[in-house]
VEXDREN-2710 file (C-alpha; in Angstrom, 1 decimal):
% VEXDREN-2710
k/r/px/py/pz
1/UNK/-30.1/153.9/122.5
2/UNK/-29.5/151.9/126.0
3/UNK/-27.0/150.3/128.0
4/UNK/-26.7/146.9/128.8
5/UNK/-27.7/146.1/132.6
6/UNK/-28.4/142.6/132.8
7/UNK/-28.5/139.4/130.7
8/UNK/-30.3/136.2/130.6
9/UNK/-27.7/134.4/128.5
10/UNK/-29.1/130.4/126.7
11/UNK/-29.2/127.4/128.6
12/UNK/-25.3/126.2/128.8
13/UNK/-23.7/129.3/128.7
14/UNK/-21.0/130.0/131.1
15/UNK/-20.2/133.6/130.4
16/UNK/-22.7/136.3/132.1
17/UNK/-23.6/139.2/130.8
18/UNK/-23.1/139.7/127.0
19/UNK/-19.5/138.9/126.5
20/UNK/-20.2/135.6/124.7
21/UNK/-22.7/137.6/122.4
22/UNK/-21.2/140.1/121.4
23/UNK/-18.3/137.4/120.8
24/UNK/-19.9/135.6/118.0
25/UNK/-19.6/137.9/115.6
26/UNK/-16.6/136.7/113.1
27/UNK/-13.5/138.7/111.9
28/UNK/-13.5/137.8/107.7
29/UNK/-17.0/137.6/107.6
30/UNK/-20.3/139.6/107.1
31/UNK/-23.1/139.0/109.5
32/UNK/-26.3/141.1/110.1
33/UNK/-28.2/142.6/112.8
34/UNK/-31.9/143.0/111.9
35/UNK/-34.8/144.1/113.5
36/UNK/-37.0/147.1/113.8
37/UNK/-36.6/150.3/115.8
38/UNK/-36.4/150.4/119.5
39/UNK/-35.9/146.7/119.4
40/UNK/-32.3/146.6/121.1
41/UNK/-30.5/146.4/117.7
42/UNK/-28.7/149.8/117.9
43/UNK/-28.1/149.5/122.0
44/UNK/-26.4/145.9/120.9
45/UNK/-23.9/147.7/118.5
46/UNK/-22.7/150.1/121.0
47/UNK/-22.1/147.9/123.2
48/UNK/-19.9/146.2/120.8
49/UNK/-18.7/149.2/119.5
50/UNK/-17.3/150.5/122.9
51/UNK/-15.9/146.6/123.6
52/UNK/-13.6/146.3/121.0
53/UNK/-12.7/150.5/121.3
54/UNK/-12.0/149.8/125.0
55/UNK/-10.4/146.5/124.8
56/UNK/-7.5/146.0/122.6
57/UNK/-7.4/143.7/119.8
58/UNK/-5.7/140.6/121.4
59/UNK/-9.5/140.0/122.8
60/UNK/-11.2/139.9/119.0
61/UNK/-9.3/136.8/117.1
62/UNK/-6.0/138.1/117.6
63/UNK/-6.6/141.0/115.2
64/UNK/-3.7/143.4/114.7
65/UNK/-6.2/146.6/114.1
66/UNK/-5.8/148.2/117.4
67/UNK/-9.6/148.4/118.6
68/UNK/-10.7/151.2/115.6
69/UNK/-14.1/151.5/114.6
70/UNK/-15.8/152.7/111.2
71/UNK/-19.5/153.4/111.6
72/UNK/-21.7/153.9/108.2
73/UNK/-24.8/156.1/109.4
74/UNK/-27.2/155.6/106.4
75/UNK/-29.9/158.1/108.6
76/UNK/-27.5/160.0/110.7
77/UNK/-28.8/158.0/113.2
78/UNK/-26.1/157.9/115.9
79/UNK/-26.1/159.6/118.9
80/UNK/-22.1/160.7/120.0
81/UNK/-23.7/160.9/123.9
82/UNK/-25.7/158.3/123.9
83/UNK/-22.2/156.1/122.9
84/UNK/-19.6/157.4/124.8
85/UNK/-22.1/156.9/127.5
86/UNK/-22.4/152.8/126.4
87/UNK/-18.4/153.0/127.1
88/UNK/-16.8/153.5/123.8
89/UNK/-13.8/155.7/122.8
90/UNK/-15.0/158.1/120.1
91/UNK/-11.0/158.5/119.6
92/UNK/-11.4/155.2/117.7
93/UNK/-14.7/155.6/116.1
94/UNK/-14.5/157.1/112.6
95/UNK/-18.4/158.1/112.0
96/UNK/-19.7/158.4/108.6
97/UNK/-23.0/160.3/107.9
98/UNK/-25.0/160.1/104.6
99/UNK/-27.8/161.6/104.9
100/UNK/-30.4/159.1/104.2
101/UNK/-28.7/158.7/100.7
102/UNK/-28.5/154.9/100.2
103/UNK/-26.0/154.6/97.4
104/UNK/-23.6/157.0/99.5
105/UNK/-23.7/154.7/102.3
106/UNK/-22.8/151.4/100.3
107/UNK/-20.0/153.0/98.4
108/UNK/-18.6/154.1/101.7
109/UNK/-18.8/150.4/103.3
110/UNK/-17.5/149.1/100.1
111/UNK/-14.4/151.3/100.5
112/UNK/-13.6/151.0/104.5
113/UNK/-14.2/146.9/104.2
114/UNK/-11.3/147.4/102.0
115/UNK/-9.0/149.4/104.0
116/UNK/-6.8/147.9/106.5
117/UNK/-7.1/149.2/109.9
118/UNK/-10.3/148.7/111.3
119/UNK/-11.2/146.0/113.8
120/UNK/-15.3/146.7/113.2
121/UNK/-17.1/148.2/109.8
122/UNK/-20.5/148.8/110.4
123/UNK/-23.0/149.9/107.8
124/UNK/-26.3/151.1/109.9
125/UNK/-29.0/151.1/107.4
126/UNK/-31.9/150.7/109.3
127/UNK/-35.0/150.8/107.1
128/UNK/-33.2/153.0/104.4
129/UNK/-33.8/150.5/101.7
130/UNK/-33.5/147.0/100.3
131/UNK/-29.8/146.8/99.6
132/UNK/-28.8/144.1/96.1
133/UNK/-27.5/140.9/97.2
134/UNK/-24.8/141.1/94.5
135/UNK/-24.1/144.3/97.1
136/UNK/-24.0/142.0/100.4
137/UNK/-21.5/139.4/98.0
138/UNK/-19.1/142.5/97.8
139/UNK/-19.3/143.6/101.1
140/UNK/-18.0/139.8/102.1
141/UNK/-15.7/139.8/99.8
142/UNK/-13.9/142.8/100.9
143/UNK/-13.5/141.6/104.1
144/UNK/-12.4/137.9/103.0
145/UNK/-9.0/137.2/104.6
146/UNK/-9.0/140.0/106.9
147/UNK/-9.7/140.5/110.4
148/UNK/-12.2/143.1/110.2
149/UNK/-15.9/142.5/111.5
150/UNK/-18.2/143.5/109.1
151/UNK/-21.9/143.8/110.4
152/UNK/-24.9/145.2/108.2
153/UNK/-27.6/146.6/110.4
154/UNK/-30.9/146.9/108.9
155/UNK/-34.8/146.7/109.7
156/UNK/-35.4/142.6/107.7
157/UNK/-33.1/140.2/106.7
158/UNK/-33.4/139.5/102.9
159/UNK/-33.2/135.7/101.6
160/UNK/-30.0/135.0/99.3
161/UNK/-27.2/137.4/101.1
162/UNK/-24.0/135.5/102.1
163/UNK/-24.3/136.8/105.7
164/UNK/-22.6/133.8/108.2
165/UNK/-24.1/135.3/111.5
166/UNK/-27.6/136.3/111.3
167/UNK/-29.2/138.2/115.0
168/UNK/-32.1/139.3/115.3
169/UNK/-33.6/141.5/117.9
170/UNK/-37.3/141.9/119.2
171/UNK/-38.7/144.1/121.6
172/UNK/-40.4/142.4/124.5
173/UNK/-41.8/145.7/126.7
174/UNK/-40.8/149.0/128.1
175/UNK/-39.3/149.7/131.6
176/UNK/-40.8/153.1/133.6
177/UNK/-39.8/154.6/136.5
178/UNK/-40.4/157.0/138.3
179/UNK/-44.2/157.9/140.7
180/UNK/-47.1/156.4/139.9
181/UNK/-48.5/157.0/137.4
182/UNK/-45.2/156.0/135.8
183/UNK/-44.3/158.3/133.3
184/UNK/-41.0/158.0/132.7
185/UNK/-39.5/155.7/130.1
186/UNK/-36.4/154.2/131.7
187/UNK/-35.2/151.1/129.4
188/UNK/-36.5/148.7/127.7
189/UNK/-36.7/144.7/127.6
190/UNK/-35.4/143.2/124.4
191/UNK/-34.8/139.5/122.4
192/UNK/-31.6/138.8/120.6
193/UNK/-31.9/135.2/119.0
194/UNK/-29.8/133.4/115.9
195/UNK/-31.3/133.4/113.2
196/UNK/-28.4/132.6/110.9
197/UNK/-25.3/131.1/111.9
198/UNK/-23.0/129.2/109.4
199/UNK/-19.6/129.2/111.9
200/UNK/-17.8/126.5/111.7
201/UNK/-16.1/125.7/115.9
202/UNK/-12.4/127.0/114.3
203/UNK/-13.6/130.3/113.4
204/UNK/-15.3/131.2/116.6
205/UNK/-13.8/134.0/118.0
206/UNK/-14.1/132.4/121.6
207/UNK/-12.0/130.4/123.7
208/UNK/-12.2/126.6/123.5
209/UNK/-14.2/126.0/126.2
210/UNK/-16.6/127.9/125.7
211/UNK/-16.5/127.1/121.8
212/UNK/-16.9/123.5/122.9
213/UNK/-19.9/123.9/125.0
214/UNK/-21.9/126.0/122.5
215/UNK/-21.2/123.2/120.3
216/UNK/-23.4/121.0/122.6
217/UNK/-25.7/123.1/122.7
218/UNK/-26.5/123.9/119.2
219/UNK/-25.2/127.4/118.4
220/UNK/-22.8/126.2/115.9
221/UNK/-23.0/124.8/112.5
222/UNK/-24.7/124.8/109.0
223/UNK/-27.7/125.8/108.7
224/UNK/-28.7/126.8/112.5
225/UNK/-32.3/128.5/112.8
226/UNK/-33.1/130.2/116.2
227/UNK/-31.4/127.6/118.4
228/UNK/-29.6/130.6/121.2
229/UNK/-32.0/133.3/122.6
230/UNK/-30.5/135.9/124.8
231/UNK/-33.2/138.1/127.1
232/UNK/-31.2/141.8/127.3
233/UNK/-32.4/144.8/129.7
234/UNK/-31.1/147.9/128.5
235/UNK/-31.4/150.9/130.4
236/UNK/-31.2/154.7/128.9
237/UNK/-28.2/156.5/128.7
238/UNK/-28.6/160.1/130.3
END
């Protein structure tokens, strides 16, 4: 998993870096994260993961939650190092491992979408399995009302779920370092686009003006394909 170094945010957008990214992502809503390994997908949930840890919860849609942080591990994937080292608070990061046991993993989701308190539920499936979309209808139902995130991280997006916020990441190529030959693998260059996105401008969890301007540019609104395309370097945490 890497740390963000640099960003090459879509035409319009004000913000640098990834603040405005990692910003879309709604409170009350189920969005997805999908792409295959070493594609950026688990480097862009740290990074969100130590935002809202770190930040408070007046900067995510006024939520009340305090910044905590339930993580669903479907492979035991997640490092500890590798995301205190991204900048998140493992005080506030309640990590759930299930051992590659698929039904485990949506029963726990299930039940922390449903308890209050958390500003962020992730369920980190990666390529465990094809999950039910009468599965992905609960999820967003638990969270209906609330002002939880709730993001589903897997390797392919499947047709039919009610996700509102669809990313998907790509990897573009490798960075090395070190004497030539370079032999040492350093970070990596990756593609975050919207696949998804059915927003409407009130729910954004950005300010007006920068709500507005995404407008013009086509990142909000029924039905969006692929219309914002962020270019990410993320370097390895050591």
């Amino acid at each position: 998993m890497g740390i963000p170094i640099e960003s090459s945010p879509p035409p319009g957008w004000e913000r640098e870096g990834i603040d405005g990214l990692l910003g879309l992502f709604p409170p009350g809503r189920l969005s997805e994260i999908v792409g295959p390994r070493s594609s950026g997908a688990s480097s862009l949930l740290l990074a969100l993961i130590a935002r809202i840890t770190t930040s408070g919860s007046s900067n995510w849609g006024g939520s009340s939650n305090g910044g905590q942080v339930a993580f669903v591990d479907g492979m035991d994937a997640l490092d500890p190092a590798s995301a205190a080292a991204a900048g998140a608070d493992l005080s506030a990061l309640l990590w759930v491992r299930c051992g590659g046991r698929l039904r485990v993993a949506l029963s726990a989701a299930d039940l922390l979408a449903r308890c209050p308190g958390f500003a962020l539920v992730v369920l980190d499936l990666d390529d465990l399995g094809p999950v039910p979309v009468s599965t992905c209808i609960r999820l967003q139902r638990a969270v209906e009302g609330t002002d939880t995130i709730l993001i589903v991280r897997r390797e392919r997006h499947r047709e039919g779920t009610p996700a509102s916020l669809v990313l998907a990441t790509r990897r573009l190529a490798p960075q090395w370092m070190g004497l030539r030959p370079l032999t040492r693998l350093a970070g990596l260059r990756s593609e975050i686009s919207i696949c998804r996105s059915r927003l409407h401008s009130s729910l954004s969890p950005l300010g007006r003006g920068q709500g507005e301007g995404l407008q013009g540019e086509g990142l909000q609104g029924e039905g969006l394909q692929g219309q914002g395309i962020w270019t990410l370097d993320w370097t390895l945490s050591q």
